[in-house]
N, C-alpha and C positions, 0 to 999 in steps of 0.2 A: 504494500500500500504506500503510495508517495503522500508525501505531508508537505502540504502549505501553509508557509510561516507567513505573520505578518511580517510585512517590510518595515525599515527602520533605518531613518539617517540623522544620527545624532547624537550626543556627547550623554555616556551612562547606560545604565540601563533604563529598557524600554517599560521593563515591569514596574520599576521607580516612578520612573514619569507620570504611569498612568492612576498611581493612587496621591498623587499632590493635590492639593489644595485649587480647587477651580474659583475665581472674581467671578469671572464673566464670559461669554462664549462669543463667536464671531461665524457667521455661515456666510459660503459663496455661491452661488449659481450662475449659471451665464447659461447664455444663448436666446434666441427669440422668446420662449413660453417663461424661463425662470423658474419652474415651477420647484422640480428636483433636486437637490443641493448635490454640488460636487466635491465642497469640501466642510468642516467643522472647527474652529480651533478651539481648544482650552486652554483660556485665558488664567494665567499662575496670578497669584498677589503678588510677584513681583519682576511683573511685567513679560515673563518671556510665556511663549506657546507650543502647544504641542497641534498640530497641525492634523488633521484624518481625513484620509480619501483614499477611494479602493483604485484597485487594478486588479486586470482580466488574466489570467494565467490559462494557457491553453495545455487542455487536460487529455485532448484525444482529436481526432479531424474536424474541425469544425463544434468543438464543443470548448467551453472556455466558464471555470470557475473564478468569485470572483473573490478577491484577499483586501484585508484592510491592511493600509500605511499611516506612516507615521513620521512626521521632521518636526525637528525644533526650530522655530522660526522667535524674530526679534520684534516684528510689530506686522499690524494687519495690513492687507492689499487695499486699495483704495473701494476696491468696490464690495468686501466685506459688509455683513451686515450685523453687525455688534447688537448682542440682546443680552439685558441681565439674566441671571439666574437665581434662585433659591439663596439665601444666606447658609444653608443644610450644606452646598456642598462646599464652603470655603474652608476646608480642613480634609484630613487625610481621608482618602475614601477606599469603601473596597472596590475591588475589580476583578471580572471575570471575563476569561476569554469568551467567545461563542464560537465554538465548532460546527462544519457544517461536513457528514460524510456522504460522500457522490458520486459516482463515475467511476470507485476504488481506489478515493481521495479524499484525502481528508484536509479542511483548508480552513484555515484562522479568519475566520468571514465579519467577525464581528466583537465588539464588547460592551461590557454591563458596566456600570460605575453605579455603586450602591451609596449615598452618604447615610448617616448614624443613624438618622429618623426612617431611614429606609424608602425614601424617596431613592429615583432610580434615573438615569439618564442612555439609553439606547443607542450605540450607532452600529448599524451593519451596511452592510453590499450591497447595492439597491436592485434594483431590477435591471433598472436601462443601465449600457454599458456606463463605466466611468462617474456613475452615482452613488452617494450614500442614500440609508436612511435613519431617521435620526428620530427618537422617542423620546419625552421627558424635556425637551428645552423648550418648543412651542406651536400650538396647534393650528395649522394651517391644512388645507389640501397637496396632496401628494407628498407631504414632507416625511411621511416614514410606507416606503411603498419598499420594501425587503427583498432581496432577489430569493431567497426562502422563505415560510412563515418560521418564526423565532419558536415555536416549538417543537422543528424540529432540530434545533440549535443544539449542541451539548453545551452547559456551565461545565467550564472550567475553571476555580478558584487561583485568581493569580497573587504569591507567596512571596512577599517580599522580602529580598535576603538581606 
């Protein structure tokens, strides 16, 4: 069985990253509709971000799962759309991978970010190529449209060392 990792470019560990402390959030979309976000950031309180947006990994002819990425970036694109969040998740949060297994593959499609109250923030693989979908920041159409349903996700507990 081949395993798809999330991607990851940037200083530390990725497992770290992903339970720090979230301010505030920033979403992108682009093209004519807008509709579908491409990308996510989690905004740190002290100013840097963690960036999420999938890609396509081709799994057999014509067939392609989809993996979530990850950069640290310094400040947002001009055409981000900065939204607050919850004061719940500005401290350490939990997080869990989402696994999706497919084709005789298994691929890091998505994760959970739990804060203490157990409020929850969603991002996976969207449907359309090159989209997230995004749970828990804020309710609009098409914003959380999954290229799986999330039940068939496996939780995977991520274990900070």
């Amino acid at each position: 069985m081949e395993n798809l990792t999330f991607g990851w470019d940037g200083p530390g560990p990725l497992d770290v990253e992903m339970t720090k402390p979230i301010a505030q959030v920033s979403i992108y979309t682009f093209g004519s509709v807008r509709m579908s976000p491409h990308s996510l950031t989690l905004w740190r309180p002290d100013g840097s971000g963690l960036r999420i947006y999938s890609e396509m990994r081709e799994v057999a002819e014509r067939i392609e799962i989809g993996v979530l990425c990850f950069t640290h970036v310094k400040s947002p694109s001009e055409d981000e759309e900065t939204l607050t969040i919850g004061p719940e998740f500005n401290q350490q949060n939990d997080a869990f991978k989402l696994l999706i297994h497919d084709e005789g593959v298994t691929a890091e499609s998505g994760i959970l970010l739990r804060a203490r109250n157990g409020n929850e923030i969603a991002v996976l693989v969207g449907s359309f190529p090159l989209t997230i979908a995004i749970k828990g920041v804020i309710q609009r159409p098409h914003i959380f449209q999954p290229e799986y349903p999330m039940e068939r996700l496996e939780r995977l507990p991520i274990r900070v060392r």
